[in-house]
SEDO-747718 format. One record per residue (C-alpha): residue in three letters; x, y, z. Coordinates in pm, 1 decimal, padded with zeros to 6 digits. Layout:
BEGIN
<resn:Ala; east:X; north:Y; up:Z>
...
***
This chain:
BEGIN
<resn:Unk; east:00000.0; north:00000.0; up:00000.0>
<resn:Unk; east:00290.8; north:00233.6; up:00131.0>
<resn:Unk; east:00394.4; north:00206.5; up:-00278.9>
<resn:Unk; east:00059.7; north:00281.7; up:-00417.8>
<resn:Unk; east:00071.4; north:00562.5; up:-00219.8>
<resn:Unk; east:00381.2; north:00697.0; up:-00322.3>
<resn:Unk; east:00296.7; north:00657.9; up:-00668.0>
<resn:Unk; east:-00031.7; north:00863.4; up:-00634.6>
<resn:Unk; east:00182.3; north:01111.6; up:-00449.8>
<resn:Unk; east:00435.5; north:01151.7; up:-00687.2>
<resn:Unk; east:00204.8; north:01129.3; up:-01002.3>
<resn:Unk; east:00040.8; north:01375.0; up:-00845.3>
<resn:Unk; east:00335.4; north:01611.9; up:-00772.0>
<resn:Unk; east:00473.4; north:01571.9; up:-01170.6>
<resn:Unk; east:00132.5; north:01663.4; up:-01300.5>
<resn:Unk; east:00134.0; north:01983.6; up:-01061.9>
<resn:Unk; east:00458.6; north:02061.6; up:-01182.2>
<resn:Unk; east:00444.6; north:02065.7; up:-01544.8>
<resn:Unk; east:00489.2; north:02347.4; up:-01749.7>
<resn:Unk; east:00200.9; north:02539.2; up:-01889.4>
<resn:Unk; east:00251.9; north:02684.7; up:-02210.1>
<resn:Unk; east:00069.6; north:02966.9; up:-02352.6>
<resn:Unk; east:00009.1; north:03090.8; up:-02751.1>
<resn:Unk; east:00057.2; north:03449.7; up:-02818.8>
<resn:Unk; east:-00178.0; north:03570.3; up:-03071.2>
<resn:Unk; east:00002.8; north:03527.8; up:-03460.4>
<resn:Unk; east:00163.9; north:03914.4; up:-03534.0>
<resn:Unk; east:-00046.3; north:04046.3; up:-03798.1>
<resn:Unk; east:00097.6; north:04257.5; up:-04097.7>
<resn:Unk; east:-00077.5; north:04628.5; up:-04168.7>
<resn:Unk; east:-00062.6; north:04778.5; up:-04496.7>
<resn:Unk; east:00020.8; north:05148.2; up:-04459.7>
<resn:Unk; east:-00255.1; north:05362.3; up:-04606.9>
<resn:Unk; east:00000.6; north:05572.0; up:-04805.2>
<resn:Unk; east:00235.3; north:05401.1; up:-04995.8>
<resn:Unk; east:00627.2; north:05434.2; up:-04896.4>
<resn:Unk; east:00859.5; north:05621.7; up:-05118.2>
<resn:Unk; east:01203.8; north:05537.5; up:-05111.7>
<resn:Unk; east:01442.6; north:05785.2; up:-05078.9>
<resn:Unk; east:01661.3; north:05832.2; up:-05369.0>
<resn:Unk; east:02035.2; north:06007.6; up:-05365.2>
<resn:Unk; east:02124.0; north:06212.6; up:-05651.3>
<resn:Unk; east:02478.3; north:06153.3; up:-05767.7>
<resn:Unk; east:02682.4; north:06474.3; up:-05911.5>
<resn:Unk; east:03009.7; north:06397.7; up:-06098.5>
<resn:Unk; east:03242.9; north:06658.4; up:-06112.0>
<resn:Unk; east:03328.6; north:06734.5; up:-06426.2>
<resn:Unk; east:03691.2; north:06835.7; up:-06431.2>
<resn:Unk; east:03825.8; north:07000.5; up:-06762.3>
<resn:Unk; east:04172.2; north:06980.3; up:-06901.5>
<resn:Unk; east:04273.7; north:07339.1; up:-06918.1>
<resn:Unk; east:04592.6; north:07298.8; up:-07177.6>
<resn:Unk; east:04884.0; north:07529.0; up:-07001.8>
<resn:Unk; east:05121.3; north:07681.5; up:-07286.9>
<resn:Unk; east:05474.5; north:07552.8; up:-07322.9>
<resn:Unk; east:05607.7; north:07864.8; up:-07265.0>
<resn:Unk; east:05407.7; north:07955.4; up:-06920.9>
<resn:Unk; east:05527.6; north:07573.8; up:-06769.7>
<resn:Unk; east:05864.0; north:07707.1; up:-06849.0>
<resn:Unk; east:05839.5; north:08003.9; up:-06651.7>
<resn:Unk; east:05665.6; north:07777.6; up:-06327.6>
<resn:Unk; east:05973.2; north:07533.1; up:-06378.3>
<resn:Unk; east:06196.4; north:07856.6; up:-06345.4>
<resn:Unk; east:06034.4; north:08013.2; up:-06022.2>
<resn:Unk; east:06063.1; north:07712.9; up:-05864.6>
<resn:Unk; east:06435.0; north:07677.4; up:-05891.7>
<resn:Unk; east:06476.0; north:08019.2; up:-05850.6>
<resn:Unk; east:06314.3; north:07976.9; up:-05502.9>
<resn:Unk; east:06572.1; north:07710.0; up:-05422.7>
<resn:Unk; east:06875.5; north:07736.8; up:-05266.6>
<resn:Unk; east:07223.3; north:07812.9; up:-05444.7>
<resn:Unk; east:07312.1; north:07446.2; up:-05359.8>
<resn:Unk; east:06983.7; north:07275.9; up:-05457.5>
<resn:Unk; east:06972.3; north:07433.7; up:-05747.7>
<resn:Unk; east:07320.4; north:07302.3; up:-05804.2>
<resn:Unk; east:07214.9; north:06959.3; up:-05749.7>
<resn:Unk; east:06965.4; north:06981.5; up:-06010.8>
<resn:Unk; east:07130.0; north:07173.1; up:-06254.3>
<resn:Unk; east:07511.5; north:06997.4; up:-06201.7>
<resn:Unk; east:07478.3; north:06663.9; up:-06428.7>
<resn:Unk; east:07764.0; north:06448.6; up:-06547.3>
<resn:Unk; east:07847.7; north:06483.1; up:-06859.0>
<resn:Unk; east:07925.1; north:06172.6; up:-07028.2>
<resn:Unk; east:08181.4; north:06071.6; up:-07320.0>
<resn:Unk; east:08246.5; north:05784.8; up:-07557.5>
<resn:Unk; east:08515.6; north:05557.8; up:-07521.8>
<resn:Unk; east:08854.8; north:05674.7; up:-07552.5>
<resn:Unk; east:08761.7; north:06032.6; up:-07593.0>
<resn:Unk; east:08698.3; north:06364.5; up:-07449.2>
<resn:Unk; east:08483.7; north:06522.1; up:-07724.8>
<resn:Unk; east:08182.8; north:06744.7; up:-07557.3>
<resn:Unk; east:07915.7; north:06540.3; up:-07741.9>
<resn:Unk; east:07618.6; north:06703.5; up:-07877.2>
<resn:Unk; east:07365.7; north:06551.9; up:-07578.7>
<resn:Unk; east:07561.1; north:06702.6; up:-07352.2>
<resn:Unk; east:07538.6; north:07062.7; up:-07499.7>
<resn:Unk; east:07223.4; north:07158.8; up:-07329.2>
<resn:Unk; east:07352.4; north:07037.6; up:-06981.0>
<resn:Unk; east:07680.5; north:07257.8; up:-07002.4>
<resn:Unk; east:07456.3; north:07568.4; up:-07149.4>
<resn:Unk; east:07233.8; north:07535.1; up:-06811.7>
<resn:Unk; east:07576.4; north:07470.4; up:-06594.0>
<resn:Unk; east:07690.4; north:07803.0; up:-06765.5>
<resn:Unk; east:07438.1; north:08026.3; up:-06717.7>
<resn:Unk; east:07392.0; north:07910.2; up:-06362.0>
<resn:Unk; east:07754.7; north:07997.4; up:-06282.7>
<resn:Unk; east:07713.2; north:08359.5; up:-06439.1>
<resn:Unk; east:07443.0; north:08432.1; up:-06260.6>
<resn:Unk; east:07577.8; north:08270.4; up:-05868.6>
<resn:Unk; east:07950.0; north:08483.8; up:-05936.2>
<resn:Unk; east:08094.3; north:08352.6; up:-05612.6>
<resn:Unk; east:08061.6; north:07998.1; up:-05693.7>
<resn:Unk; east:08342.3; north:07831.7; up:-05763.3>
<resn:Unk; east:08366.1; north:07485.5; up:-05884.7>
<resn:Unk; east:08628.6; north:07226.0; up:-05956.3>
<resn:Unk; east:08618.1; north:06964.7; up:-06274.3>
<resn:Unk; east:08685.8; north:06584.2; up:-06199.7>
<resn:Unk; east:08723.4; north:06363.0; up:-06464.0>
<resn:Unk; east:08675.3; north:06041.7; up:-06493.9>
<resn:Unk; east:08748.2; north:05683.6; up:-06733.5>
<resn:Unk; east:08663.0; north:05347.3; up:-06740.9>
<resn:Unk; east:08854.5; north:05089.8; up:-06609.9>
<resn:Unk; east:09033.2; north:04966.4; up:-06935.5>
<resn:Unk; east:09359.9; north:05143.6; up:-07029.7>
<resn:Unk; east:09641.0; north:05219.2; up:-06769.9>
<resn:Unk; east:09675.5; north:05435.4; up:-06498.2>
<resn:Unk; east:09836.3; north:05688.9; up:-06689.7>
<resn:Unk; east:09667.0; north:05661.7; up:-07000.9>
<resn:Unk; east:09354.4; north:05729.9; up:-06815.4>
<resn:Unk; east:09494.1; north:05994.5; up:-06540.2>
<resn:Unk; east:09556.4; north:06184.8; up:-06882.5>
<resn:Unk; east:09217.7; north:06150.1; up:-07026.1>
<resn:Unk; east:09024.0; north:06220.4; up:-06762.6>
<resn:Unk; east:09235.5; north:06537.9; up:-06750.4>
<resn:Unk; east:09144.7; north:06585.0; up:-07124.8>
<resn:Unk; east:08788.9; north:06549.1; up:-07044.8>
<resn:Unk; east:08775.2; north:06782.4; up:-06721.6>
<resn:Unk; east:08979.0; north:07042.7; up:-06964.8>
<resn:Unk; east:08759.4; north:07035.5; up:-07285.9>
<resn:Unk; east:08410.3; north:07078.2; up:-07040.1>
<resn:Unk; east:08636.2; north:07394.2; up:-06932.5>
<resn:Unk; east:08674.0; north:07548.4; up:-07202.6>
<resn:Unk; east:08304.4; north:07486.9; up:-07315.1>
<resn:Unk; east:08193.4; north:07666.3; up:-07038.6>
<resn:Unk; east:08472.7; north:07908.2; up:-07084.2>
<resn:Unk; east:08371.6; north:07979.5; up:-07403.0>
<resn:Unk; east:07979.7; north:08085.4; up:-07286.4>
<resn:Unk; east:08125.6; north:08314.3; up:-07077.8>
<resn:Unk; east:08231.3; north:08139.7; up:-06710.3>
<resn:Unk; east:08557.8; north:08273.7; up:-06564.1>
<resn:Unk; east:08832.6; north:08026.5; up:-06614.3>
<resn:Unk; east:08971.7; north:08138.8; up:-06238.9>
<resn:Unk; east:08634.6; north:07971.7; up:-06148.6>
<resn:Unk; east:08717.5; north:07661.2; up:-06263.5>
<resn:Unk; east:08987.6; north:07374.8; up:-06086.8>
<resn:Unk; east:09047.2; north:07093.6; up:-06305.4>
<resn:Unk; east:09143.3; north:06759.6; up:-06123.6>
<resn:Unk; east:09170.6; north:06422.0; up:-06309.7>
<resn:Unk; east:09102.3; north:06079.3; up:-06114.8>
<resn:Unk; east:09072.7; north:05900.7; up:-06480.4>
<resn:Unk; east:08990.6; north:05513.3; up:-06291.9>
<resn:Unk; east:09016.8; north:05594.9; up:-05969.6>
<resn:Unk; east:08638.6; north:05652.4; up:-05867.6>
<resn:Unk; east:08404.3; north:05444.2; up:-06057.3>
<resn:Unk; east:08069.2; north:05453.4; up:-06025.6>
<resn:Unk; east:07939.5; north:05142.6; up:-06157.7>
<resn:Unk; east:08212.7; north:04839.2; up:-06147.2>
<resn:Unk; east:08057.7; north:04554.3; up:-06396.1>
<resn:Unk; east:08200.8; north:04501.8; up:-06643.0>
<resn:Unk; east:07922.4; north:04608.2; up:-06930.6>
<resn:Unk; east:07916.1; north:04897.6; up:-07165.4>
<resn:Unk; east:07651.3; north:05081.5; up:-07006.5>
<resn:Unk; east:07852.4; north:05034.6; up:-06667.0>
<resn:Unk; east:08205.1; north:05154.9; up:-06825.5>
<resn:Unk; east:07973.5; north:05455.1; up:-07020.0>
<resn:Unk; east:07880.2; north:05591.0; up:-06646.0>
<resn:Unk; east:08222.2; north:05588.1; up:-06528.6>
<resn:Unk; east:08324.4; north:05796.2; up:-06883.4>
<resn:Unk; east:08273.4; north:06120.5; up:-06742.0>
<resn:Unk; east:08346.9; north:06483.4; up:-06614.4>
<resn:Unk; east:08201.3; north:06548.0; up:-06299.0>
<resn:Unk; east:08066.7; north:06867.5; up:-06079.7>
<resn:Unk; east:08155.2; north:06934.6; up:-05761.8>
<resn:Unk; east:08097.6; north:07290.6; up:-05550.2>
<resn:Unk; east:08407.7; north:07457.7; up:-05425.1>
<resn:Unk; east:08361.5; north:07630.6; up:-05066.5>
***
């Protein structure tokens, strides 16, 4: 009896203790009386137009810039190597504009001196190339020279293999090492 009873009693307690579940009512859709407009963005390019700058006004920016620069940086962007072809010291004709530019920049800065270094490849011997690199130092001289530059202005020094630049051994290596270099005297 004593387990009848405790069956009732325990039937009874897991029936009191269940869960009661409840529905909510089902969400219901309404249909605005107005119907929604979507907002649209309106795009603008920018139209940019190509404004075509004469050759001659470009040359004048190019020039106030520099002109704004210091003596030095100006240096640096005027100064340029000029290069020569094997086994001689010919000014050659690409080089022309560079020394015109190197020219009038020293006869406008008149207390700038400069010195000359030039420079071979590595074929030849010492003193075959000592001499041409003087040869090449000398003939960018008298270039300038001859546009007017003071020759007082102007120290020649010869290195002719001594300072290379580039040291494969290719053409276009030994053509950068061919050369008569800048250099600002204080």
């Amino acid at each position: 009896m004593m387990k009848k009873l405790l069956i009732i009693l325990l039937l009874v307690f897991a029936v009191g203790c269940s869960k009661k579940y409840t529905t909510s009512p089902q969400e219901t859709t309404t249909v605005p009386d107005e119907p929604i407009m979507e907002e649209t963005i309106e795009i603008k390019e920018e139209v940019v137009e190509e404004v075509e700058i004469p050759e001659d006004e470009m040359f004048r920016e190019e020039e106030i810039a520099i002109q704004e620069m210091s003596t030095e940086e100006r240096a640096q962007q005027i100064f340029q190597d000029v290069l020569f072809d094997y086994d001689k010291y010919d000014i050659r004709a690409e080089a022309r504009p560079i020394l015109d530019s190197v020219a009038s920049f020293l006869n406008e800065e008149k207390d700038l001196n400069i010195a000359l270094e030039g420079h071979c490849d590595e074929r030849g011997t010492n003193e075959y190339n000592l001499a041409l690199g003087e040869k090449r130092a000398k003939a960018t001289k008298n270039y300038l020279v001859s546009l007017g530059t003071s020759p007082e202005r102007i120290t020649v020094v010869t290195y002719g293999e001594e300072k290379q630049l580039c040291t494969d051994q290719t053409e276009t290596c030994w053509q950068q090492n061919r050369r008569a270099h800048f250099v600002i005297l204080k």
